[in-house]
C-alpha positions in Angstrom: 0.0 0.0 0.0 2.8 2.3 0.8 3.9 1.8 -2.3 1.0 2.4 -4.2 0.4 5.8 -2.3 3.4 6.8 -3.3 3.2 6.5 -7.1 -0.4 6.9 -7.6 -1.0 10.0 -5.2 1.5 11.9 -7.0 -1.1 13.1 -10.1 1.0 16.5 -10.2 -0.7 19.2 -11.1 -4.2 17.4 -11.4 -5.5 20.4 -9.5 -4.8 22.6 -12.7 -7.1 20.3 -15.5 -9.6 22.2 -16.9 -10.0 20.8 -20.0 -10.3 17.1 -20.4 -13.3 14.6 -21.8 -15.3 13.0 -18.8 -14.3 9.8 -21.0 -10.7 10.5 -20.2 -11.3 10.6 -16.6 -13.2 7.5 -16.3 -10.1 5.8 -17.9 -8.1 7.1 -15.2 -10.2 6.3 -12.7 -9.9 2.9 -14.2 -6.4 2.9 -13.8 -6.0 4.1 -10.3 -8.5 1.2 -9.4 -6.8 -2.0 -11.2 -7.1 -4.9 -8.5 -3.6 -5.8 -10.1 -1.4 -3.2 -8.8 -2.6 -4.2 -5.4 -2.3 -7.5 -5.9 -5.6 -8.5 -5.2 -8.3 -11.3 -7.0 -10.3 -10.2 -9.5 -13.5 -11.2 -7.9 -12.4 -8.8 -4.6 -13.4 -5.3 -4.0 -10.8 -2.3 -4.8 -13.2 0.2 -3.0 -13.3 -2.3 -0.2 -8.9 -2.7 0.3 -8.8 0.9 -0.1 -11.1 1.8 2.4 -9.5 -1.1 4.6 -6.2 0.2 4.1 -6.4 3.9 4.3 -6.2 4.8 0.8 -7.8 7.2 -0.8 -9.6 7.3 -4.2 -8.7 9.3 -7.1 -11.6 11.9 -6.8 -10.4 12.6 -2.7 -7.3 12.8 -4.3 -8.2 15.6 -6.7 -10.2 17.4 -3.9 -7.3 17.3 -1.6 -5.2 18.4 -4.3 -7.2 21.0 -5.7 -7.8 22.4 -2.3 -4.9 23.1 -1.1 -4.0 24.7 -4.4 -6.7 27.3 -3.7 -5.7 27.6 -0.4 -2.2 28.8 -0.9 -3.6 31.1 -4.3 -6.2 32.6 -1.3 -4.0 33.6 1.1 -0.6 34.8 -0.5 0.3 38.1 -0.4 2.8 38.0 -3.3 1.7 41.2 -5.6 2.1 38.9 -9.1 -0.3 36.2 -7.6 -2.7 38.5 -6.2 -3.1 40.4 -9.8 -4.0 36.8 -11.2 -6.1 36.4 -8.1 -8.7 39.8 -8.6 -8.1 38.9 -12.6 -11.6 38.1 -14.2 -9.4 35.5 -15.9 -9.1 33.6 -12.5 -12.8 34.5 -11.0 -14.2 33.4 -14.0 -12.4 30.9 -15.6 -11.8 26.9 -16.6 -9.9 26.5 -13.8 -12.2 28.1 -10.9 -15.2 26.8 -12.2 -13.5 23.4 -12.0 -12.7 23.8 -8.4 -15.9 25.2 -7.5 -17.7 22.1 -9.4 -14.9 19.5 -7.0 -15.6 21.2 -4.1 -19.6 21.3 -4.2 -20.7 18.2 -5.6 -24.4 17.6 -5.5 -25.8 14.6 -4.6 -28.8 13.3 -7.8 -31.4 11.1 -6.8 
């Protein structure tokens, strides 16, 4: 598990997509769940190890990630960052309304 932490938590930069096909995301989703890179039976659970184990799946991954992106945006006081920060670009763009759409998901049904 240690090992699979360490190579599949490090999406870098997966906090910056903005533009990608749904399609594209399911496939990777895909990936970060094959039962063979933890060793596991096919007919056994992947939600079920992780959850066992600690591990976290790809979407907490990108919320964690995305966060604490925003986070450090919010709060620094460097004069370049804060520009890009009141920027309509920023407030209104890909990459906000991504983060906005990761950080409230609604619940259908």
């Amino acid at each position: 598990m240690g090992l699979f932490r360490s190579h599949c938590y490090s999406i870098y930069c997966n906090s910056l997509w903005s533009r990608f096909k749904v399609a594209t995301l399911n496939r990777l989703k895909v990936c970060h769940t094959d039962k063979r890179l933890l060793g596991l039976p096919r007919w056994c659970s992947s939600s079920l190890a992780f959850a066992r184990n600690g591990v976290n799946n790809l979407d907490v991954i990108r919320r964690h990630s995305m966060f604490s992106l925003m986070s450090r945006v919010e709060l620094c006081a460097n004069s370049s960052i804060t520009s890009v920060r009141q920027s309509s670009a920023y407030v209104c763009g890909p990459i906000q309304q991504r983060w906005l759409g990761l950080l409230f998901v609604q619940n259908v049904g």
